[in-house]
FIKOLNU-154157 format. One record per residue (C-alpha): residue in one letter; x, y, z; chain. Coordinates in steps of 0.001 Angstrom, whole numbers, plus 500000, padded with zeros to 6 digits. Layout:
// FIKOLNU-154157
{r a&px X&py Y&pz Z&c A}
...
//
This chain:
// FIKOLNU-154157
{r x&px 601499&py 797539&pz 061526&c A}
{r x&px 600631&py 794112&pz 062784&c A}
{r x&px 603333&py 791261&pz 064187&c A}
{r x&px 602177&py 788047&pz 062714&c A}
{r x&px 603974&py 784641&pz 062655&c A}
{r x&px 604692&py 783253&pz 059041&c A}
{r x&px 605447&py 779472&pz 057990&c A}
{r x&px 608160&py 779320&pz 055739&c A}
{r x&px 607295&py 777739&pz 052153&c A}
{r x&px 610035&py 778032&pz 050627&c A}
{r x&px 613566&py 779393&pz 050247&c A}
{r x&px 615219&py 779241&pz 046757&c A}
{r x&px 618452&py 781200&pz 045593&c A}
{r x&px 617894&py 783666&pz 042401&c A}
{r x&px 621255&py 784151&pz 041705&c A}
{r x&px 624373&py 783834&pz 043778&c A}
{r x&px 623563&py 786107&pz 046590&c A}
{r x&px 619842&py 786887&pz 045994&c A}
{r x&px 616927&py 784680&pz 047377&c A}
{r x&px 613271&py 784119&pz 047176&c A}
{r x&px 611575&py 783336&pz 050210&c A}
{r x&px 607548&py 782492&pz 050392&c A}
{r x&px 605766&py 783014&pz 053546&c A}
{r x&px 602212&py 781603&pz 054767&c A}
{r x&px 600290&py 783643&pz 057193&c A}
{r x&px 598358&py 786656&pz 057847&c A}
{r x&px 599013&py 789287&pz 054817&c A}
{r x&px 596068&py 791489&pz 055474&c A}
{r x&px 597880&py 794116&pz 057301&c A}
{r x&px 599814&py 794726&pz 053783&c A}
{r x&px 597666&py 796926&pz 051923&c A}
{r x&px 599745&py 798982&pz 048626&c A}
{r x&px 602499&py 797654&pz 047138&c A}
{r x&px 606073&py 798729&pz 047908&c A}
{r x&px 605369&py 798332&pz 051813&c A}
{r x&px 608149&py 796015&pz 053779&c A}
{r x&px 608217&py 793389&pz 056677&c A}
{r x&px 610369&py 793847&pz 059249&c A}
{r x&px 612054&py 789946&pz 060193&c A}
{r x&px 613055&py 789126&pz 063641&c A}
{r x&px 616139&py 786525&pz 063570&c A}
{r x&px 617279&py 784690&pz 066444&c A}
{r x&px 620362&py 785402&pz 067944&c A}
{r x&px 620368&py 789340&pz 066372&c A}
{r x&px 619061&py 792511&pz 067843&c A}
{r x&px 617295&py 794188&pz 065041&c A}
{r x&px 614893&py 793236&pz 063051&c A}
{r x&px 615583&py 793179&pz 059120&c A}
{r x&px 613716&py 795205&pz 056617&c A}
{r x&px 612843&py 793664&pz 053586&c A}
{r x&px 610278&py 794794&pz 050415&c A}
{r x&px 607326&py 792984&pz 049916&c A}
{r x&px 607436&py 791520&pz 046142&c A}
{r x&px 604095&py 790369&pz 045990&c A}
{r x&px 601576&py 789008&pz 047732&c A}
{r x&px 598576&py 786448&pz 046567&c A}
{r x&px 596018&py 785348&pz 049236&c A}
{r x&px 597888&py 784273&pz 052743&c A}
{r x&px 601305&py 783415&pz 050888&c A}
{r x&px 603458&py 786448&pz 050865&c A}
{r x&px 606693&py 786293&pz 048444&c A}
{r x&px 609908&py 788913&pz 049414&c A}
{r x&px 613312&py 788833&pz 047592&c A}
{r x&px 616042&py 789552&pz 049512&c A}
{r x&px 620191&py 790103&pz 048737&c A}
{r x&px 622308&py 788102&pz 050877&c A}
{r x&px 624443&py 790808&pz 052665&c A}
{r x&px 624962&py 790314&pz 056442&c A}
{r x&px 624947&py 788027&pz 059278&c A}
{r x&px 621083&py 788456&pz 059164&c A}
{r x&px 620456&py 787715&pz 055216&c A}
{r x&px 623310&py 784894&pz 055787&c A}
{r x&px 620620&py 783246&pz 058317&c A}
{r x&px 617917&py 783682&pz 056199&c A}
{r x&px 619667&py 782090&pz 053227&c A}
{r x&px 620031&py 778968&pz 055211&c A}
{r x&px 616388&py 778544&pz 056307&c A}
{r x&px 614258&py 776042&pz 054464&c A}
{r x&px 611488&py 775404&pz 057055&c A}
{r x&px 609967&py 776564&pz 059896&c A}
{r x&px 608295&py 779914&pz 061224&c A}
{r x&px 609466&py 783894&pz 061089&c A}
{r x&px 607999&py 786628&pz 063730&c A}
{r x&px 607048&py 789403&pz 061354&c A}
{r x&px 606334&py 793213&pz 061542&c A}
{r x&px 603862&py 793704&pz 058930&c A}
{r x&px 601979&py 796544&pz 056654&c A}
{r x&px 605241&py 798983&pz 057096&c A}
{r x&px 605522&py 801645&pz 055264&c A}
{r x&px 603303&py 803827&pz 052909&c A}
{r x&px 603804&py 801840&pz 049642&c A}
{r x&px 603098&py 803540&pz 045854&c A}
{r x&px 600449&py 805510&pz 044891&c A}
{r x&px 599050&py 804189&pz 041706&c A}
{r x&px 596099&py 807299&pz 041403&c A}
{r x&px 598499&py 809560&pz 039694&c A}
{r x&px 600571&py 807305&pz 037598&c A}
{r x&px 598317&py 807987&pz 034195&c A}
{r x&px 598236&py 805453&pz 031281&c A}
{r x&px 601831&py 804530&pz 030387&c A}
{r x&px 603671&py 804312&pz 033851&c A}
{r x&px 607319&py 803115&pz 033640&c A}
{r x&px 609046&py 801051&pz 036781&c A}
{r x&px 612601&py 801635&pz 037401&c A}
{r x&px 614251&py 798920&pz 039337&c A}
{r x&px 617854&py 798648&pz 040314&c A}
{r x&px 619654&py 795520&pz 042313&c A}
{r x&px 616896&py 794611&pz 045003&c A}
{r x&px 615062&py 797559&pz 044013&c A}
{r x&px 613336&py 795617&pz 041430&c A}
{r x&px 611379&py 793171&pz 043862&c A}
{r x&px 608469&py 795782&pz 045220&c A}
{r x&px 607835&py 796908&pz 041383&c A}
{r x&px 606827&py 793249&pz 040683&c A}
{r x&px 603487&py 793974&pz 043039&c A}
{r x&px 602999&py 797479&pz 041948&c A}
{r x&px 603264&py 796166&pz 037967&c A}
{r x&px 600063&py 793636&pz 038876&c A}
{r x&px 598430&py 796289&pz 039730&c A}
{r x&px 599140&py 799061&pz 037412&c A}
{r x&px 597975&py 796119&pz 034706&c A}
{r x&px 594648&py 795642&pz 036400&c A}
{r x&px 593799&py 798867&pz 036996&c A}
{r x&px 594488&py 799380&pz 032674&c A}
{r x&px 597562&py 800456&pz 032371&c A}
{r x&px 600440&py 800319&pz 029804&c A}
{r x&px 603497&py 798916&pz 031677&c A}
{r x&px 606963&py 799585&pz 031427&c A}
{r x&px 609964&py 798134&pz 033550&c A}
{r x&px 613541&py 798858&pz 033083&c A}
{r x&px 615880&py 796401&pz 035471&c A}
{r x&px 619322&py 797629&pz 036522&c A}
{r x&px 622078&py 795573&pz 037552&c A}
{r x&px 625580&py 795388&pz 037185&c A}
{r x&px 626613&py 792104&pz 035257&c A}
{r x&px 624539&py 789731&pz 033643&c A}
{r x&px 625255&py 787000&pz 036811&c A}
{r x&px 623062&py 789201&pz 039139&c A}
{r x&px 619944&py 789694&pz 036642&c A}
{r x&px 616496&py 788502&pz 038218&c A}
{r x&px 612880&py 788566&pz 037125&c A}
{r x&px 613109&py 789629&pz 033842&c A}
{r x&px 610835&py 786879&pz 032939&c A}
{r x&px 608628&py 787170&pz 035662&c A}
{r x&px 607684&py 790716&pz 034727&c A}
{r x&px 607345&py 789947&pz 031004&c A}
{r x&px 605033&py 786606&pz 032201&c A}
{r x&px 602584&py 789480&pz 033671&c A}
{r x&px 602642&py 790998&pz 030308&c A}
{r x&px 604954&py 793935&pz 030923&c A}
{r x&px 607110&py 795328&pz 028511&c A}
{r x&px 610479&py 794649&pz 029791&c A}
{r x&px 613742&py 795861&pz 029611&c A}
{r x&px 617357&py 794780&pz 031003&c A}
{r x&px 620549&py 796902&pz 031962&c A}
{r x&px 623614&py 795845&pz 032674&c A}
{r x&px 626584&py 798341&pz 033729&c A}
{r x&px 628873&py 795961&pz 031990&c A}
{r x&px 626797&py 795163&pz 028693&c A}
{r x&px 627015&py 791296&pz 029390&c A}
{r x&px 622587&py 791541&pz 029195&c A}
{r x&px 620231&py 793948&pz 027596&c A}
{r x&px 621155&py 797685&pz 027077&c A}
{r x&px 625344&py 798481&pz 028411&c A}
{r x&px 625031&py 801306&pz 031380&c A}
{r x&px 622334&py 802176&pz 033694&c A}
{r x&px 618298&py 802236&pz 033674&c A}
{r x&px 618726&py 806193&pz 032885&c A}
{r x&px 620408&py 805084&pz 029602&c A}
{r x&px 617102&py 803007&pz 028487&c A}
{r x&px 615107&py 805457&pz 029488&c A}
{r x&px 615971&py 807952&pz 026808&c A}
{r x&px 613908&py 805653&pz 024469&c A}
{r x&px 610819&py 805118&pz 026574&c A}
{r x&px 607582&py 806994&pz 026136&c A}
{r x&px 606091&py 807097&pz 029682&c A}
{r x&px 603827&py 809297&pz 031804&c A}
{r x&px 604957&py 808870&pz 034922&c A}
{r x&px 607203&py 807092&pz 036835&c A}
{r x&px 607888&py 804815&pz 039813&c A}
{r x&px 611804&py 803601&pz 040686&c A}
{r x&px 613466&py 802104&pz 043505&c A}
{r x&px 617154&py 801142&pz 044466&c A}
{r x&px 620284&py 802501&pz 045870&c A}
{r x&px 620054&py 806275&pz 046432&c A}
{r x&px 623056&py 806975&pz 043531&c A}
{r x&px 620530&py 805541&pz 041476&c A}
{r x&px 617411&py 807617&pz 042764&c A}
{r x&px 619708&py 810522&pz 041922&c A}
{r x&px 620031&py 809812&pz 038501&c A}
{r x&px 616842&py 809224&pz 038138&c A}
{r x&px 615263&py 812363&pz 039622&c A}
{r x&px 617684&py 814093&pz 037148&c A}
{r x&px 617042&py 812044&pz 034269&c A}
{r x&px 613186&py 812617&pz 034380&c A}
{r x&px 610669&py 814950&pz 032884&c A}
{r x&px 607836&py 814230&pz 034441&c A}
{r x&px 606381&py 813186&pz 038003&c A}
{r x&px 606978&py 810244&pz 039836&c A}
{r x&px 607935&py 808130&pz 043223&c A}
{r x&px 610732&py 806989&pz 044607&c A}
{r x&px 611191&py 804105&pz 047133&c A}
{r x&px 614319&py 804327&pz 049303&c A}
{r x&px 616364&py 801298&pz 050503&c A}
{r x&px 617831&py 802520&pz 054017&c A}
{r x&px 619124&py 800930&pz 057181&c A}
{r x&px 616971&py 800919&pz 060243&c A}
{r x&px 616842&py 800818&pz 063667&c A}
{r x&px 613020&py 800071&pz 064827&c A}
{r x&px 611520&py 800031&pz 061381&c A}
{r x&px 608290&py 801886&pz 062581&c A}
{r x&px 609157&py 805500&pz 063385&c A}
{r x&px 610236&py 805615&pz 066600&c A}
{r x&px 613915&py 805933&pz 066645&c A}
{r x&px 614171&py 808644&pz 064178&c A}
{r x&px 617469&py 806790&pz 062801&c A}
{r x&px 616536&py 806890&pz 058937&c A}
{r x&px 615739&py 810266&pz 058147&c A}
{r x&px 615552&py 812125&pz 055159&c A}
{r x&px 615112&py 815919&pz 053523&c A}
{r x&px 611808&py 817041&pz 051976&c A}
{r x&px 610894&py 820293&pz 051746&c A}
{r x&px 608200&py 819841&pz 054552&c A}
{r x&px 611269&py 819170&pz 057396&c A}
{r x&px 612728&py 815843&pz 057839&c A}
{r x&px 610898&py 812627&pz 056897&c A}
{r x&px 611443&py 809118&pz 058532&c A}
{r x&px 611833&py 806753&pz 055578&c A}
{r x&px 610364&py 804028&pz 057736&c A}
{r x&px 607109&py 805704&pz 058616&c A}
{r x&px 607092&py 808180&pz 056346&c A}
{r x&px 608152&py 806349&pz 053391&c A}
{r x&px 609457&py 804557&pz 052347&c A}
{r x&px 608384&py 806012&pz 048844&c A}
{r x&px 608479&py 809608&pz 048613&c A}
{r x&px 607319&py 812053&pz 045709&c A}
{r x&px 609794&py 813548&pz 043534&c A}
{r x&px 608479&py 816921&pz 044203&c A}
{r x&px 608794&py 816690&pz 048237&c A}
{r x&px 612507&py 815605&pz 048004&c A}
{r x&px 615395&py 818299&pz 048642&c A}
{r x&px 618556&py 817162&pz 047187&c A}
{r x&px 621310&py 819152&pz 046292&c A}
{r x&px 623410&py 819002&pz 042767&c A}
//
């Protein structure tokens, strides 16, 4: 972990309620992707947590979902400089993902799989990325992943885009070896149901300090209780305890 101050780039909206913000500054504390920042905002008590979607030299890119008096703040910011908790969190483990990995993504889940897709493709891999969301209005990124070269597919719980239902229901079709997903934990449940092989899980959760301390976003494993903030936030399928 490493608290770093960041010059805002820029700030642009995605869709109605999700933004892209680019940062400038020291990213060499962030080392695997699926790690998070932690953002102080002025005026507010805790910091936020938000994923890391990818970062390129000193200009570090994170997607956020406008939710809350903090996310209101940061939608309204198109210059200046952010006080950042770096390097959180334990990220994905690409070693184990074999030759056809496939990336769930659902809502703001999707964002950390964008960094973990570059570099699946350069370590040789054959990509696959399913993207969940609930109407076609809130869709994001489909044609950034398929820019890298990533075969890409859509879900909508409406059917307005792509395949009607939920990234489970596209992943009947897929031929993968392993998997990686992230979202809302209803959808982590699916998915740890849904799937026949391995695989990791990033968990969105709310937090108190963001680096361990206050023990406030815990989770079952079978080793005791994990803190998603320190411990995680991705966790293997095979440590997790979760009752049908």
């Amino acid at each position: 972990m490493r608290q770093e101050i960041f010059e805002i780039i820029d700030n642009i909206p995605l869709t109605e309620r999700v933004y892209k913000m680019r940062l400038r500054g020291d990213t060499s504390a962030v080392t695997a992707p699926g790690q998070f920042v932690n953002i102080r905002l002025e005026g507010l008590y805790l910091r936020r947590p938000i994923s890391v979607c990818d970062v390129e030299g000193d200009v570090l890119t994170i997607i956020y979902k406008v939710v809350g008096k903090g996310t209101e703040q940061m939608a309204r910011m198109q210059s200046g400089k952010l006080d950042l908790l770096t390097g959180l969190g334990n990220g994905y483990d690409t070693t184990l993902s074999g030759c056809r990995p496939v990336l769930l993504g659902g809502g703001v889940g999707v964002p950390p799989l964008y960094g973990l897709a570059k570099k699946l493709l350069a370590e040789g891999k054959q990509v696959t990325a399913i993207l969940g969301f609930n109407t076609a209005g809130e869709a994001f990124y489909e044609e950034a992943f398929r820019a890298l070269g990533v075969k890409t597919i859509v879900t909508t719980v409406d059917g307005s885009c792509g395949v009607r239902g939920f990234v489970t229901d596209a992943l009947k079709d897929v031929d993968y070896t392993y998997f990686y997903a992230c979202g809302p934990e209803p959808m982590l449940w699916a998915v740890y149901r849904a799937t026949e092989t391995s695989g990791q899980m990033s968990f969105e959760e709310r937090m108190g300090c963001g680096f361990g301390a206050c023990m406030g976003c815990s989770c079952k494993t079978i080793t005791g209780y994990k803190r998603i903030c320190k411990d995680g936030p991705v966790m293997r399928k095979e440590e997790l305890l979760w009752e049908a």
